[in-house]
C-alpha positions as CSV (number, residue, x, y, z in Angstrom):
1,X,-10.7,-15.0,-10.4
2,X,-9.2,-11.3,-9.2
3,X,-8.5,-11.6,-5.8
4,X,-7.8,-7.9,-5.5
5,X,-6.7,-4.3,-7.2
6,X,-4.6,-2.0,-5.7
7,X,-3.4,1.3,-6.8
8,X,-0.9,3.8,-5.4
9,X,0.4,7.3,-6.9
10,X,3.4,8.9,-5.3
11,X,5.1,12.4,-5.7
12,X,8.4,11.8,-6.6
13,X,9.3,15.3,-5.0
14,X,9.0,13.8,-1.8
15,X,11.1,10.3,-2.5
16,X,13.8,13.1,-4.0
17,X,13.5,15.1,-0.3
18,X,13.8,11.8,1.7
19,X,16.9,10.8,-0.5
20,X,18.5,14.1,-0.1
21,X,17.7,13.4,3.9
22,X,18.8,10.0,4.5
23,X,20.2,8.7,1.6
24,X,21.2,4.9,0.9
25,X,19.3,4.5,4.1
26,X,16.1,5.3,2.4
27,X,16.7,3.2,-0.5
28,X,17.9,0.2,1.4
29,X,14.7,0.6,4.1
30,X,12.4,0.0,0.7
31,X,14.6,-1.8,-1.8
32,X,15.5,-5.4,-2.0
33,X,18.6,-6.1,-3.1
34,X,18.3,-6.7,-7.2
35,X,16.2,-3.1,-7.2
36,X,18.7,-1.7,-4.7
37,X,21.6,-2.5,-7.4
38,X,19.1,-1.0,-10.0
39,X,18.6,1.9,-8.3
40,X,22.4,2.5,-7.5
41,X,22.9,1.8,-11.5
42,X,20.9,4.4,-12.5
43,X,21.9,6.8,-10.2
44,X,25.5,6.9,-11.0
45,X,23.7,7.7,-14.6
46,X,24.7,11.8,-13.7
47,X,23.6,13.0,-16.9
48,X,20.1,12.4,-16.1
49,X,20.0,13.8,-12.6
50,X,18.9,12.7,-9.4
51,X,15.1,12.4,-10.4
52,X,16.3,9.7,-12.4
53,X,16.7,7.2,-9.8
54,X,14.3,9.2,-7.7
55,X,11.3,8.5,-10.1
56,X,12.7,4.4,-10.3
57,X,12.7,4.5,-6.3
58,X,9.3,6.3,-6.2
59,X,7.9,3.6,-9.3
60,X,8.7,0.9,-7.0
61,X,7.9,2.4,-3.4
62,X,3.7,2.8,-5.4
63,X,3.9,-0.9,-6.4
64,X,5.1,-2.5,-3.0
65,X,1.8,-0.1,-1.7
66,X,-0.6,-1.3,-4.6
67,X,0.5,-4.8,-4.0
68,X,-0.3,-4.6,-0.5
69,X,-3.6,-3.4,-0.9
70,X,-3.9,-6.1,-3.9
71,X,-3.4,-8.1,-0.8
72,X,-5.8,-7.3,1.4
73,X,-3.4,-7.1,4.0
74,X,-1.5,-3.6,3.6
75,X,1.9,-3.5,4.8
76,X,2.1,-6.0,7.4
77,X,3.5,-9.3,7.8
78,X,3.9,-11.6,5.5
79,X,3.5,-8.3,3.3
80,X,6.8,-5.9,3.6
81,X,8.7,-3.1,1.7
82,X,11.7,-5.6,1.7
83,X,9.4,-9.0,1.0
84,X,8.8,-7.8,-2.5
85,X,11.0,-7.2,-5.3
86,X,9.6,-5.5,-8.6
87,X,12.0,-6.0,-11.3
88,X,11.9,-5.9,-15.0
89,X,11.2,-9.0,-17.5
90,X,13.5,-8.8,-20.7
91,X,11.0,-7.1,-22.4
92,X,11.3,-4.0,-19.7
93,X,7.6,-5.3,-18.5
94,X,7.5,-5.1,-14.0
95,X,7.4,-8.1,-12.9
96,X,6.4,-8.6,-9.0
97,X,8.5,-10.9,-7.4
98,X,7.9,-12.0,-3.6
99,X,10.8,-13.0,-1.4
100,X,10.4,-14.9,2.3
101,X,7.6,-15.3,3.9
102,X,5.4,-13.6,1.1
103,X,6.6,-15.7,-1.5
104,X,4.9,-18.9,0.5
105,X,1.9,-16.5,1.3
106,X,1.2,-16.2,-2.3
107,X,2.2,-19.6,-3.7
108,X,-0.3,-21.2,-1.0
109,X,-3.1,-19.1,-1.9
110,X,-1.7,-19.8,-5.9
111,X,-2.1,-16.2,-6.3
112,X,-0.5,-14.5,-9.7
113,X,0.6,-10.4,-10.0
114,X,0.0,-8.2,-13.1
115,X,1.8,-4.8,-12.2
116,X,1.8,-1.6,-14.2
117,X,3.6,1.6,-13.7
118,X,3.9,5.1,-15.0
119,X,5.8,7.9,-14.1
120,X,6.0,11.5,-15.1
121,X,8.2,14.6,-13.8
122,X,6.5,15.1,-10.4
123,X,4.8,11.8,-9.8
124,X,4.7,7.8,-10.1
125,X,1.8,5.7,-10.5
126,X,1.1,2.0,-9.9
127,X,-2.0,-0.5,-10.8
128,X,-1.5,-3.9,-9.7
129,X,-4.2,-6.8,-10.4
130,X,-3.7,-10.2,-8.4
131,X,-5.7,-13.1,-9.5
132,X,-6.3,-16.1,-7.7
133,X,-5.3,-19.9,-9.8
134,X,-8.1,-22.2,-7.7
135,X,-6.0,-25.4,-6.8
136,X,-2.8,-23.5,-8.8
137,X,-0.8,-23.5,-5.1
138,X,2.5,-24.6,-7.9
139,X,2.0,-21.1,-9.5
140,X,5.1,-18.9,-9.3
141,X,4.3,-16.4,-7.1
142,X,3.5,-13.3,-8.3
143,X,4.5,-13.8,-12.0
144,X,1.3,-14.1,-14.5
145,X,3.9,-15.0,-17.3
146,X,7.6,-15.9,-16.3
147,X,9.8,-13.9,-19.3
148,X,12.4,-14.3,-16.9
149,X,13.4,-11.3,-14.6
150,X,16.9,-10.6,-15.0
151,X,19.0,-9.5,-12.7
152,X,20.4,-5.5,-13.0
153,X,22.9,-6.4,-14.6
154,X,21.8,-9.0,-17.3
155,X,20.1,-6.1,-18.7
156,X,21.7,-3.3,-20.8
157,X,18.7,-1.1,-20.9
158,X,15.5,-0.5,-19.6
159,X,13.8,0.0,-22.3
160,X,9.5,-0.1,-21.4
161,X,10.5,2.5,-17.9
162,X,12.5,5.3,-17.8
């Protein structure tokens, strides 16, 4: 049964303005630390310019949001920036993946993540569908089919997001 939608669209003009204004700071206030090591791999991609990494930053700052509202519970304890990795299967497909306190949040209620997200020049959009698994509380949290996250740098390309 869907437990809730959320959707979030952000203008990844402004991530690019609060990364030239605080730098790493911003990224490490939102990212967790297998999207901060994304993020950091795609910007020392210089050929593609700083909206690169801007627009993976701004992608993932709109699913942490839509999640929350998913939620119910916007972004407040158990639900954080930091609580909630979104990091790509094999296949390049996001995959939500809770950490701390959110991860038990989710498992308890067996609650299960489909997350979507699009970007284009001047913005980033996010769609995020939680279901709920009635009596599922050994469902892994957040992951509606486990094709194994990888890790930044198990992957060579990302080939579903740019």
């Amino acid at each position: 049964m869907i437990y809730g939608i959320g959707t979030d669209v952000v203008q990844v003009d402004r991530i690019v303005d609060l990364l030239a204004r605080y730098g790493d700071r911003f990224a490490r206030r939102v990212l967790g630390p297998d999207e901060l090591a994304e993020f950091q791999r795609r910007r020392s991609r210089g050929g593609h310019g700083p909206a690169y990494s801007a627009r993976y930053l701004a992608k993932r700052f709109a699913a942490k949001e839509a999640y929350s509202k998913a939620l119910g519970l916007g972004l407040r304890g158990p639900m954080t920036l930091l609580s909630l990795q979104v990091l790509n299967d094999r296949r390049g497909q996001p995959v939500a993946r809770p950490r701390k306190a959110l991860a038990d949040y989710v498992r308890e209620r067996g609650l299960v993540a489909h997350v979507s997200l699009s970007d284009e020049v001047d913005s980033a959009v996010a769609f995020v569908i939680i279901e709920q698994h009635s009596g599922d509380a050994q469902a892994d949290p957040g992951l509606a089919r486990d094709a194994g996250a990888v890790s930044p740098d198990a992957r060579a390309t990302d080939r579903r997001e740019g």
